[in-house]
C-alpha positions as MATLAB code, in Angstrom:
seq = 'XXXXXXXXXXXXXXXXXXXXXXXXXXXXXXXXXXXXXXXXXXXXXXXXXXXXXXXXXXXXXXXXXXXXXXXXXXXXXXXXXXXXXXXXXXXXXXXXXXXXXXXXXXXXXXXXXXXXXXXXXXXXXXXXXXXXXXXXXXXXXXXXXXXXXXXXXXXXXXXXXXXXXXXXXXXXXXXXXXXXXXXXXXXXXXXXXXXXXXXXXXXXXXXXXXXXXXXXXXXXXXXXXXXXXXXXXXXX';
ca = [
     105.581  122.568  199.901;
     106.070  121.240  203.765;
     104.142  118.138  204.955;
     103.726  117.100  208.171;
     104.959  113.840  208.310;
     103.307  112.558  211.356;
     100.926  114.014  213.944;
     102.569  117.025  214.875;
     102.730  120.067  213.637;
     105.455  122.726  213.277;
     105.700  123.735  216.679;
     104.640  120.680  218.770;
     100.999  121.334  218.846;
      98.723  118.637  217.991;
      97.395  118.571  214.710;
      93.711  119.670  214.320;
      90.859  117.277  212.232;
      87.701  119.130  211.666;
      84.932  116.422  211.150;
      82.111  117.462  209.273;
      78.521  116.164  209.466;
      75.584  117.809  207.217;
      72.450  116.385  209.241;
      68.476  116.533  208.495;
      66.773  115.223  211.136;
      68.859  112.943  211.992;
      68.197  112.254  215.877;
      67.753  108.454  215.762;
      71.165  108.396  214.304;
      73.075  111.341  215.091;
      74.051  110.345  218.975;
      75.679  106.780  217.623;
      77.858  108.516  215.308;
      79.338  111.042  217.305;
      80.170  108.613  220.293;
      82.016  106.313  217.487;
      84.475  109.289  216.762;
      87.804  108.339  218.473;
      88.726  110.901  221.235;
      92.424  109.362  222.199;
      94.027  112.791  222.234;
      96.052  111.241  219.104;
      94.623  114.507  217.335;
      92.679  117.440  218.145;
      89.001  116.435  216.872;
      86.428  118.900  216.148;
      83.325  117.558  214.712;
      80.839  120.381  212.950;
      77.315  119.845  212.354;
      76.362  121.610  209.353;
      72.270  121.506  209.825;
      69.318  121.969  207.432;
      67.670  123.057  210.508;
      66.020  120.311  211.523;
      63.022  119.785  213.370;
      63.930  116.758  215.717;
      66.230  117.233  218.391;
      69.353  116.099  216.100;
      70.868  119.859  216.926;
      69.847  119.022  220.821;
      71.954  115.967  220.752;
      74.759  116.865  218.660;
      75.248  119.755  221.492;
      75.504  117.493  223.728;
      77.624  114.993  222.368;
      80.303  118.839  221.981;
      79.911  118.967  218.612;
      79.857  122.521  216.930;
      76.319  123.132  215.274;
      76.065  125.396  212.150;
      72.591  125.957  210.750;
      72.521  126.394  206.637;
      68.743  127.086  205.998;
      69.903  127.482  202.429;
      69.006  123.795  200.613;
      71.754  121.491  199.378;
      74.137  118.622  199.892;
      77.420  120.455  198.456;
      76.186  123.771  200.226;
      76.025  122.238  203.499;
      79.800  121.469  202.899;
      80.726  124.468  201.332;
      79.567  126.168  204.386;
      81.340  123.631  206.792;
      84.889  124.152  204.841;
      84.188  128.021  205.803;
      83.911  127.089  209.135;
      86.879  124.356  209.232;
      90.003  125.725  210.737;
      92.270  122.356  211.286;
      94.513  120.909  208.895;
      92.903  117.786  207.732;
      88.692  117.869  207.076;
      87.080  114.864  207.275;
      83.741  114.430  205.934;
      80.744  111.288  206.383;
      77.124  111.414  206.923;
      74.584  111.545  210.329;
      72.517  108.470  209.337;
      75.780  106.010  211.038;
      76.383  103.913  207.326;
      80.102  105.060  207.425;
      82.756  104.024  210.332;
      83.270  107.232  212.546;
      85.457  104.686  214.148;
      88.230  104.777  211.556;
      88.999  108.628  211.466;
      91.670  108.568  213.152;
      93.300  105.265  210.942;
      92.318  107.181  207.652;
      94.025  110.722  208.908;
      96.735  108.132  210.010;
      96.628  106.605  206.458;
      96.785  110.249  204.434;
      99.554  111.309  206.649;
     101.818  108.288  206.518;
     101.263  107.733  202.637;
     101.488  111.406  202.009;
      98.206  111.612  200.486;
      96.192  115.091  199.741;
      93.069  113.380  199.221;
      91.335  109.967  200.011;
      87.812  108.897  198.991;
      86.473  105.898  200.939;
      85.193  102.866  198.575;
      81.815  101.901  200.140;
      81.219   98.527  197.670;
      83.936   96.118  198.685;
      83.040   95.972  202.597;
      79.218   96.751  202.311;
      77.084   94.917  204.842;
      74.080   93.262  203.447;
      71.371   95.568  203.156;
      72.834   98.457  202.943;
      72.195   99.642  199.906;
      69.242   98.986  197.620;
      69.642   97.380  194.377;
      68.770  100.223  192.293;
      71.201  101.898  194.026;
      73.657  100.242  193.413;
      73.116  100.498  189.282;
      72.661  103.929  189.965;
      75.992  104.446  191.742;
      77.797  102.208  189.236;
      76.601  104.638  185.980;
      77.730  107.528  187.756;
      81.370  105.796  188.536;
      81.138  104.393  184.863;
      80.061  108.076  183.751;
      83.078  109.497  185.679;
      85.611  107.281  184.726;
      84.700  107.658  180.820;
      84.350  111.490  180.921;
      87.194  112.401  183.387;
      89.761  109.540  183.601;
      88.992  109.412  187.410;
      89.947  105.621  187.947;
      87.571  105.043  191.069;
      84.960  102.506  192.294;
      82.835  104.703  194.077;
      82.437  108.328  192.783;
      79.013  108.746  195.592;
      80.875  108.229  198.588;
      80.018  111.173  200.986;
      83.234  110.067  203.475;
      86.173  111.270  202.238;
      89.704  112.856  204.190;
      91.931  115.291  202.613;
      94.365  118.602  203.504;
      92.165  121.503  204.270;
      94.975  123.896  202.069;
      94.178  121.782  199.174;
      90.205  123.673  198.900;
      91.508  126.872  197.489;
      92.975  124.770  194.543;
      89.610  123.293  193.326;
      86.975  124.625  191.620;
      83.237  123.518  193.129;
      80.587  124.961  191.732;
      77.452  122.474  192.162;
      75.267  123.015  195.875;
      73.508  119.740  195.352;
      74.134  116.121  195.429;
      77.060  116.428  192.609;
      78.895  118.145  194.866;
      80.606  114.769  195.760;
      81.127  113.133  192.394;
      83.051  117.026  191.598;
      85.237  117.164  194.737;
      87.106  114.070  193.636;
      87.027  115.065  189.909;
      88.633  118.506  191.172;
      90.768  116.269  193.232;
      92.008  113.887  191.361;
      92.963  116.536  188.778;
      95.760  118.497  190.750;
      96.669  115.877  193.883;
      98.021  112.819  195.332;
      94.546  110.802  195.537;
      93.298  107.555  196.348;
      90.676  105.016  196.968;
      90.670  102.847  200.067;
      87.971  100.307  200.950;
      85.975  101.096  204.318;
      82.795   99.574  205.674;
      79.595  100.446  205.170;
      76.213   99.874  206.855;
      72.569  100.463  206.465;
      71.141  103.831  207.453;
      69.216  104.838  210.817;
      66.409  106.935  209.930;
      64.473  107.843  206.391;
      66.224  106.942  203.693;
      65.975  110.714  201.840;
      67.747  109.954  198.609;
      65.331  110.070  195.369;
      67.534  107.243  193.440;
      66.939  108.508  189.681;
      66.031  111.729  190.168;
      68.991  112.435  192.369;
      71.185  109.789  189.616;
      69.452  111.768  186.624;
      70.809  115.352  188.115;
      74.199  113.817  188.901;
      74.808  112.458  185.542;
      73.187  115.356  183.859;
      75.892  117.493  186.037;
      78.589  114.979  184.818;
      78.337  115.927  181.005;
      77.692  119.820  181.935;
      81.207  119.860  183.580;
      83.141  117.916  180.907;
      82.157  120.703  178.603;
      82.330  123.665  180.350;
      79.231  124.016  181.297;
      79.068  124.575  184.955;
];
C-alpha cells in the first residue's frame, strides 16, 4: 500500500487534516481551542464541530473561529464521531475534545510524528504530562481499571485506553469494526486499532477542563467496563 512519506501528496497538493471536535455547550471553552490549532499552511486544516446541539453560543463561536459545524441531535460520544468520520474527507483525522484539556497546539507535531514514523494510528497518553488538577482522583482509578481491563482482555499494551485525542489515516476506518455510540467508543477504536495497524502511544499534555465537568465517573466507568467484557466475547 503507498504512504505518503512527508506532507505532500501524490500530485503536489497539500495534504488535508480534518480535526474533529464533538462539543456540548462548550462556549467558555470552545473559542481557546480553536485559536490553539496551528494554521502555518504546513497542512490543509479543517476542523469539524460535531454538536449535540447546544444551547450556548458554542455553534456561534465555532462559526466564527471557520470551523465546519455539524449538528447530531442523536445522543452519544462514539456517535458524534461516527458522524464526523462521515463527514471527514482529508487524509489524516484528528480527534480531541471542546473543553481545552488536550494541546490543539501539537496537531501539526503529532500528524508530523504519524507521518515520519509511518504510523496508522496514535493514541495520546494523558497521565505522564498531566497538570495538577486535572483530573480527579476517582478518575484516575477509574481510568486505570479500564486500561488494566483492556490490557488483560485484549493484549492492548497502553497507559491510557480513555484518551479522546487520538491521530490516525482516515483509509484505515473501513478496516475496523465500531459498534458502541457511547463513551466506549474510545476504549474500541484503539482495540480495533491496535488489532490490524502500526499503533502507538505517545505522551502529550493535559490540562483541567473549562466548563462543567459532564462525565458521571462510575456510571460512565461501569458501562465502559461492562462494554469491555461484551466485546471480548462477542457480544457487541
Amino acid at each position: 500500500m503507498w504512504r505518503a512519506n512527508s506532507t505532500e501528496k501524490r500530485k503536489g497538493e497539500i495534504m488535508k487534516v480534518n480535526v474533529i471536535i464533538p462539543t456540548l455547550n462548550e462556549e467558555e471553552s470552545i473559542g481557546h481551542v480553536l485559536d490553539k490549532i496551528p494554521r502555518s499552511g504546513k497542512y490543509n486544516i479543517e476542523v469539524i464541530i460535531v454538536d449535540g446541539n447546544s444551547t450556548d453560543r458554542t455553534r456561534e463561536i465555532a462559526k466564527e473561529k471557520g470551523a465546519k459545524i455539524i449538528i447530531e441531535k442523536r445522543k452519544g460520544y462514539g456517535r458524534a464521531y461516527k458522524t464526523g468520520f462521515q463527514h471527514a474527507d482529508g487524509d489524516i483525522i484528528v480527534t480531541l475534545d471542546g473543553d481545552d484539556t488536550y494541546p490543539a497546539e501539537k496537531i501539526e507535531e503529532l500528524v508530523d510524528f504519524l507521518i515520519k514514523h509511518d504510523l496508522d494510528f496514535i493514541s495520546c497518553e494523558r497521565f505522564s504530562l498531566m497538570e495538577k488538577g486535572a483530573m480527579s482522583l476517582t478518575h484516575k482509578v477509574g481510568n486505570m481499571i479500564l486500561t488494566l481491563a483492556t490490557r488483560l482482555l485484549f493484549g492492548v499494551k497502553i497507559k491510557d485506553s480513555q484518551s479522546g485525542m487520538w491521530v490516525f489515516r482516515k483509509s484505515i476506518l473501513k478496516d475496523l469494526k465500531l459498534t458502541s455510540d457511547g463513551m466506549p467508543f474510545s476504549e474500541e477504536i484503539k482495540i480495533e486499532a491496535w488489532k490490524k495497524f502500526r499503533c502507538k502511544e505517545i505522551p502529550i499534555v493535559y490540562r483541567e477542563r473549562k466548563g462543567e465537568v459532564k462525565l458521571n465517573t462510575w456510571r460512565d466507568g461501569l458501562k465502559n467496563l461492562i462494554f469491555l467484557i461484551k466485546k471480548r466475547f462477542g457480544k457487541v
